[in-house]
PALUMGU-680405 format. One line per field, with one value per residue: x, y negated, z negated of N, C-alpha, C in turn; residue in one letter. Coordinates in pm, whole numbers, plus 50000, padded with zeros to 5 digits. Atoms other than C-alpha are relative to their C-alpha. Layout:
N
n.x [X/...]
n.y [Y/...]
n.z [Z/...]
ca.x [X/...]
ca.y [Y/...]
ca.z [Z/...]
c.x [X/...]
c.y [Y/...]
c.z [Z/...]
vexvex [A/...]
This chain:
227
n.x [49922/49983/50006/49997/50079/49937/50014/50091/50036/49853/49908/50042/50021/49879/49981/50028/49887/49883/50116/50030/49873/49971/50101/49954/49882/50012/50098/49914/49885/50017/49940/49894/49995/50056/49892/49859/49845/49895/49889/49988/50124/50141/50014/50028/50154/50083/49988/50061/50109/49999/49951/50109/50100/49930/50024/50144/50022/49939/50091/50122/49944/50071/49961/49918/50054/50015/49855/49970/50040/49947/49870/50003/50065/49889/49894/50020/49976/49876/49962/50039/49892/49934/50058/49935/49864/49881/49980/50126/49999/50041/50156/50099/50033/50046/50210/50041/49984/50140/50089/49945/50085/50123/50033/50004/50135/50122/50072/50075/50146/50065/50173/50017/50084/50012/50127/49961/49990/49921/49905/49974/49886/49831/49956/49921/49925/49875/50008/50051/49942/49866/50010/49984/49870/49908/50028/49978/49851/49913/49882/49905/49935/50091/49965/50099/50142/50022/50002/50104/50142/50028/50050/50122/50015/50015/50088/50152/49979/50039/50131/50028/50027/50080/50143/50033/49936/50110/49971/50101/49967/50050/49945/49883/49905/49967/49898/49951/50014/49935/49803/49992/50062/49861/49833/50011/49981/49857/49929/50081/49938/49835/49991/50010/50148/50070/49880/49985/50058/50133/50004/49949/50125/50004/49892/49993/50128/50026/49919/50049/50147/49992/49960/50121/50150/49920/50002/50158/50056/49947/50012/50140/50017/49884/50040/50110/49999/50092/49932]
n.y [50120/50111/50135/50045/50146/50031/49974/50128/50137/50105/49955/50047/50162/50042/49952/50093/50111/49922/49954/50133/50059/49942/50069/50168/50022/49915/50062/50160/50020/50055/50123/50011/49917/50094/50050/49968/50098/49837/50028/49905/49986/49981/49855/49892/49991/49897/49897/50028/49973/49798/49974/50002/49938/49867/50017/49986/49836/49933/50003/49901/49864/49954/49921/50004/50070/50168/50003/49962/50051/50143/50007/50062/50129/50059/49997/50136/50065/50001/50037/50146/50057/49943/50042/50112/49985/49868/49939/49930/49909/49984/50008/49889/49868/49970/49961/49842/49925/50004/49919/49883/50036/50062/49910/49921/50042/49994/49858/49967/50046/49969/50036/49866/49991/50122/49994/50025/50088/50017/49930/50017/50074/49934/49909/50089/50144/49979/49991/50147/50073/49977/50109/50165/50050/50023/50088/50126/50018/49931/50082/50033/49941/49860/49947/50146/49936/49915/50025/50026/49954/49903/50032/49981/49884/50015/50064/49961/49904/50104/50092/49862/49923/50071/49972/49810/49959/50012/50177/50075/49992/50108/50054/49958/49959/50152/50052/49966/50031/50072/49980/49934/50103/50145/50028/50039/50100/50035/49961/50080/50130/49972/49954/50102/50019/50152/50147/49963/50129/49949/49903/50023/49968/49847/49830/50005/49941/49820/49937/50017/49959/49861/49972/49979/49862/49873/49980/50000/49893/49888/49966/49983/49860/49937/50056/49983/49858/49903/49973]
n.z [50028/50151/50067/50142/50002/50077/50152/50066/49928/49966/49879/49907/49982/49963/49871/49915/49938/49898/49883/49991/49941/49873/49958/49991/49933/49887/49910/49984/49923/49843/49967/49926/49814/49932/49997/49998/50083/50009/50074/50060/50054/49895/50002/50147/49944/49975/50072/50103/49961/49975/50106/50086/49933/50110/50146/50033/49967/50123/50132/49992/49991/50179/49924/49907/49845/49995/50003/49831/49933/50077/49926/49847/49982/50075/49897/49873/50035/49925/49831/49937/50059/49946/49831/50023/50005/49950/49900/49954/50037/50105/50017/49963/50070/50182/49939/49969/50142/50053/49967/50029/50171/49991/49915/50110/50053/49912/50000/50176/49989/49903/49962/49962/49858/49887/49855/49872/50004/50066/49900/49880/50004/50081/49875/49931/50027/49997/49892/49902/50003/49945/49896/50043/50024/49879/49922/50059/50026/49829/49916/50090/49999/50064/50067/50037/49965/50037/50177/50018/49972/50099/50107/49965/50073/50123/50055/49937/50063/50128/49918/49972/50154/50091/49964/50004/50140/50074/50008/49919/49825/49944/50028/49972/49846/49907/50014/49945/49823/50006/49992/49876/49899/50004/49917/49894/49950/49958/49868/49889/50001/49995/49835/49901/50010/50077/50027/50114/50023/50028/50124/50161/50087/50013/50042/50129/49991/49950/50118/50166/49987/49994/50134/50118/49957/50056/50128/50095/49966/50076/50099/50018/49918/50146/50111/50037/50006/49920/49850]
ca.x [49347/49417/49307/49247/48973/49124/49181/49061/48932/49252/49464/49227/49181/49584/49583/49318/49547/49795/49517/49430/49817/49861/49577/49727/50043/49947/49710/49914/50209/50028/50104/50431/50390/50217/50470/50778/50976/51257/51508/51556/51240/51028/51127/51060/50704/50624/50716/50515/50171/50223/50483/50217/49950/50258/50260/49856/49861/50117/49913/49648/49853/49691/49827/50031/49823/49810/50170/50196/50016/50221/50510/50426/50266/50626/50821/50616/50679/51070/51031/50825/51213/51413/51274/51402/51691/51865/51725/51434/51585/51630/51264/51128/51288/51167/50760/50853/50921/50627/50412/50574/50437/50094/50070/50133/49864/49609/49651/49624/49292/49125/48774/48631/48346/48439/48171/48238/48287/48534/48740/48738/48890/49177/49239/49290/49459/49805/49773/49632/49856/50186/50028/50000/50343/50494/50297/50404/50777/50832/51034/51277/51581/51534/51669/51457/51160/51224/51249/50936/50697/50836/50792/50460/50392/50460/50224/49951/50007/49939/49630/49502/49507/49375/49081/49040/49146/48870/48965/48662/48699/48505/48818/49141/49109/49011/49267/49495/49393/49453/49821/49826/49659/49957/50254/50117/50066/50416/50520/50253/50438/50831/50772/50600/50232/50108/50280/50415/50253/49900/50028/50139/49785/49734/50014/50028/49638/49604/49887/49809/49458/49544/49732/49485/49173/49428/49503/49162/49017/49261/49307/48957/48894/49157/49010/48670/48820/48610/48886]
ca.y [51739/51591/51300/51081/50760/50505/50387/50040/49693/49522/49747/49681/49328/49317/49517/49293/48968/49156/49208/48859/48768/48980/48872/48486/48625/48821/48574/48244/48378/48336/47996/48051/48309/48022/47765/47990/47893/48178/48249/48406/48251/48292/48703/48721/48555/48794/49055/48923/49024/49461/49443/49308/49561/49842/49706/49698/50043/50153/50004/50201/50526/50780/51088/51216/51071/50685/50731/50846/50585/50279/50437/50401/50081/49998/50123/49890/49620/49695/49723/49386/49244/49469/49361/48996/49049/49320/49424/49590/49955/49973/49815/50040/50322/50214/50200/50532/50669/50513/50652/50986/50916/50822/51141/51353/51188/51176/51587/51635/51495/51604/51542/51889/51875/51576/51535/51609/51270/51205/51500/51382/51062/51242/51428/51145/50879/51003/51086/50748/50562/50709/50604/50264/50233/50372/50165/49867/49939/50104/49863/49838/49991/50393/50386/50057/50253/50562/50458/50264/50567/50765/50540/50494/50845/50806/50567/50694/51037/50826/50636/50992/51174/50849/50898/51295/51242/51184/50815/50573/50583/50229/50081/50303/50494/50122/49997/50233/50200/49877/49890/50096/49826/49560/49731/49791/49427/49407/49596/49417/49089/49239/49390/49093/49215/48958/48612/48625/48295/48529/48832/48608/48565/48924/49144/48970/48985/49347/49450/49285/49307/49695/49749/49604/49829/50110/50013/49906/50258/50478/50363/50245/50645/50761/50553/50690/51046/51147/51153]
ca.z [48719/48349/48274/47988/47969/47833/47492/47300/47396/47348/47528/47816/47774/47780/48113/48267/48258/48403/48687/48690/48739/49001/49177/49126/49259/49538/49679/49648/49798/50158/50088/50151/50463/50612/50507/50596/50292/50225/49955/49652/49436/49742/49715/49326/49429/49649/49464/49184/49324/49373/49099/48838/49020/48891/48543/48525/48657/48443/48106/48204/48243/48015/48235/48503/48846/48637/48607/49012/49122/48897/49070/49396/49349/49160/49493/49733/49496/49564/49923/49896/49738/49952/50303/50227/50031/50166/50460/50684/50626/50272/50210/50408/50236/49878/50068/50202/49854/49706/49975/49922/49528/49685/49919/49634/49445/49667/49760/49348/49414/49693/49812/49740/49986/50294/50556/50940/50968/50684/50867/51139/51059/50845/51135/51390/51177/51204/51568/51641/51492/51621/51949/51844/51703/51993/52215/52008/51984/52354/52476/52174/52124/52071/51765/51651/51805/51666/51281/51350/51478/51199/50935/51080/51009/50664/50602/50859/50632/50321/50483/50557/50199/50059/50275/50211/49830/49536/49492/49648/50014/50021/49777/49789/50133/50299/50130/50233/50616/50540/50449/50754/50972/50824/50936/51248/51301/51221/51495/51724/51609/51633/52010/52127/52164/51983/51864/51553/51517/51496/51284/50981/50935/50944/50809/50430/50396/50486/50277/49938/50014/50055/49775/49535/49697/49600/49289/49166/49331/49166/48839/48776/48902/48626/48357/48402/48404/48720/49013]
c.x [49979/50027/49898/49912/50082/50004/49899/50020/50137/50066/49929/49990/50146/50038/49865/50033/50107/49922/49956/50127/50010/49969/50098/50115/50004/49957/50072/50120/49974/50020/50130/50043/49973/50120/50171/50140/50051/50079/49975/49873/49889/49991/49948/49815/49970/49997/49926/49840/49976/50068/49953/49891/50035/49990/49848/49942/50100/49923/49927/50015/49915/50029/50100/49969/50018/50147/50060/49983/50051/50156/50017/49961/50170/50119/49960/50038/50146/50012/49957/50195/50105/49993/50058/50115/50141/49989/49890/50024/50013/49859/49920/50030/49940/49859/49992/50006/49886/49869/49980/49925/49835/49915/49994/49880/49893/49956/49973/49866/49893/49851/49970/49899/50002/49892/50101/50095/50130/50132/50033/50121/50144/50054/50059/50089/50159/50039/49985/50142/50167/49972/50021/50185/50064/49961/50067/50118/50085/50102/50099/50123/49951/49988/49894/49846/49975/49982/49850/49891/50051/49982/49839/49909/50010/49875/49863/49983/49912/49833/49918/49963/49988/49907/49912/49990/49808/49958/49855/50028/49949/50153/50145/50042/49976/50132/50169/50033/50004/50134/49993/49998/50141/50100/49982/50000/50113/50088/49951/50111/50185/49967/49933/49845/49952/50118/50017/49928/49816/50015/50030/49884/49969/50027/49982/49850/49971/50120/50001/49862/49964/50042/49931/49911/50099/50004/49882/49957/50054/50020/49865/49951/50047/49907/49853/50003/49889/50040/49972]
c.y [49961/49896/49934/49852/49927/49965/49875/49913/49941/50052/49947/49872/49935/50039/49893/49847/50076/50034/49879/49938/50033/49943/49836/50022/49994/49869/49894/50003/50012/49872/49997/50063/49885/49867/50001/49982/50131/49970/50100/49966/50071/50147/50041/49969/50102/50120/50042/50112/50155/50019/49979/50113/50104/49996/49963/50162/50071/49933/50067/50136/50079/50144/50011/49942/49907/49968/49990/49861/49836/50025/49951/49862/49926/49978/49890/49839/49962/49974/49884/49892/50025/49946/49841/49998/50048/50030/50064/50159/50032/49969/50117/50155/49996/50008/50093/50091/49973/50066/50145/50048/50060/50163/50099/49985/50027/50166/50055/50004/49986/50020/50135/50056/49863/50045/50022/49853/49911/50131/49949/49861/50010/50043/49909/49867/50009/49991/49858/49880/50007/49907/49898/49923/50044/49897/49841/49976/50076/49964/49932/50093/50146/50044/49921/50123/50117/49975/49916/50125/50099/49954/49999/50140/50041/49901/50009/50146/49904/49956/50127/50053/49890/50045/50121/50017/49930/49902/49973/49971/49821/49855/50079/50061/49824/49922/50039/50002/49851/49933/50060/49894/49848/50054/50050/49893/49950/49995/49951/49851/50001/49989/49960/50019/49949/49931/50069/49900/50074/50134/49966/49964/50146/50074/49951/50021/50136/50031/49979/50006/50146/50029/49942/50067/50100/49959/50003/50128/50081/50008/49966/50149/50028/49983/50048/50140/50071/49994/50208]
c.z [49856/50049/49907/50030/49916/49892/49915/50069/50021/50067/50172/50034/50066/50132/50097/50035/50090/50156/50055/50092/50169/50129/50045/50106/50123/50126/50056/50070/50176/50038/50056/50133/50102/50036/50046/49920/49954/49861/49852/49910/50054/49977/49874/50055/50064/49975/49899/50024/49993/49871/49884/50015/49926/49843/49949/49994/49892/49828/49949/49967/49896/50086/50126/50133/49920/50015/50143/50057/49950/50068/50114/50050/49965/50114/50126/49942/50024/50100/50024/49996/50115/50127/50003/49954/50047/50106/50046/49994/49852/49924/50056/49964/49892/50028/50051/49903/49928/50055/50001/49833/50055/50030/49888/49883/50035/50009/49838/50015/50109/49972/49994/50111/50131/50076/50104/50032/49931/50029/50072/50068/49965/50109/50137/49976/50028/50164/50079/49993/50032/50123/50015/49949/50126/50149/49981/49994/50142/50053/49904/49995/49993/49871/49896/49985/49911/49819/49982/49977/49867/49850/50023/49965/49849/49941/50059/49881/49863/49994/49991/49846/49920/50066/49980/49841/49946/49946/50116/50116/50001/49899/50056/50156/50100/49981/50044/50133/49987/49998/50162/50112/50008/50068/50164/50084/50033/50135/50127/49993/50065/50150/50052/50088/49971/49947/49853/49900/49965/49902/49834/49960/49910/49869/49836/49943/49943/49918/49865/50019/49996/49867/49864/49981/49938/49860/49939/50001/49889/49822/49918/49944/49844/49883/49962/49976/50143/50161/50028]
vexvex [X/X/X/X/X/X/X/X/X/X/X/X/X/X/X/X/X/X/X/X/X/X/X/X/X/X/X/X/X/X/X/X/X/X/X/X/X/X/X/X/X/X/X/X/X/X/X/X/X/X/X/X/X/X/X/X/X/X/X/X/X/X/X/X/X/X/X/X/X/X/X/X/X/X/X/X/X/X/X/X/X/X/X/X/X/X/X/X/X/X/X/X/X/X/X/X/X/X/X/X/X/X/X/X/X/X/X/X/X/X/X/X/X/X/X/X/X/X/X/X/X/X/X/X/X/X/X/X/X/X/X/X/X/X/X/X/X/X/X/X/X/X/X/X/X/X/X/X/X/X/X/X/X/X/X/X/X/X/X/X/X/X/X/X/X/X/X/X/X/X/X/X/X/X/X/X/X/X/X/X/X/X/X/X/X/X/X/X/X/X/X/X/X/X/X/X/X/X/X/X/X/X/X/X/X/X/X/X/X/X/X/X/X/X/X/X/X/X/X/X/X/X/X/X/X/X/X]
């Protein structure tokens, strides 16, 4: 893998506001999950939070993985926009394109020796979590159902080669099984397994809470040159 440490103080200094923001964005817009307030500010807000995360990650860039990983961070930032504006299938194609980014990233950078253990999980996360989505979306249309367990698969896939990849398993692959863990709630909340009144704790949490562990992990990683 090429890559490049990064360069001077100020460039960094200017990429850790941008880290800061994010942060502000990310966090504060549970106020409004909580509140339920909708509309077109409410979407740039929450957009704010991953889409700052992309332009921190992209500052950083200093090769082709910081670049990967500002994309994919750039496409969940869309699908955060997309999922409100437009619609629950176009969002979820622009977070299946970013994870498509991610997956590609991640096998670049593979764990060259995993433990038993760290197999073992790679090995049942995908498996598990089909289960789970189809358990969660059974009784939905087929077509409903079916676009769930296979997005689900995209992002259990994802979840997976963060955990196998050379990125910090205790920031990027958690964070990754994190994301993972949100849109499952989703589907716990849609198909009526749980209230929806208990996943809006949840699902925003675990998804900006994910996507920062990822970002921090990976480009941190980058920056020190020792993914």
């Amino acid at each position: 893998m090429n890559t490049a440490v990064g360069s001077g103080t100020a460039d960094w200094d200017r990429a850790r506001g941008l880290w800061i923001l994010a942060l502000v964005g990310g966090i504060s817009f549970f106020a409004a999950v909580l509140m339920r307030w909708d509309g077109p500010a409410i979407w740039a807000w929450k957009t704010s939070g991953v889409g700052l995360l992309a332009l921190w990650a992209a500052a950083n860039a200093r090769s082709r993985d910081g670049w990967m990983i500002a994309a994919a961070l750039g496409f969940g930032a869309l699908g955060d926009w997309l999922l409100d504006a437009v619609g629950m299938m176009p969002g979820a194609a622009a977070f299946a394109v970013g994870h498509l980014i991610a997956i590609a990233l991640y096998l670049r950078n593979r764990r060259p020796k995993p433990t038993g253990s760290q197999q073992l999980l790679v090995a049942l996360t995908v498996p598990l979590a089909l289960v789970i989505a189809w358990a969660l979306t059974k009784s939905a249309p087929a077509d409903q159902m079916g676009a769930a367990v296979g997005y689900t698969a995209i992002v259990a896939a994802m979840a997976a080669c963060a955990w196998a990849s050379g990125f910090p398993r205790y920031r990027t692959g958690i964070g990754a099984m994190l994301f993972l863990g949100s849109d499952l709630f989703i589907f716990a909340g849609e198909g009526g397994a749980l209230s929806k009144s208990v996943t809006m704790w949840l699902v925003w949490p675990l998804y900006f809470g994910g996507q920062a562990l990822i970002a921090r992990g990976v480009v941190g990683t980058l920056r020190r040159g020792s993914a």
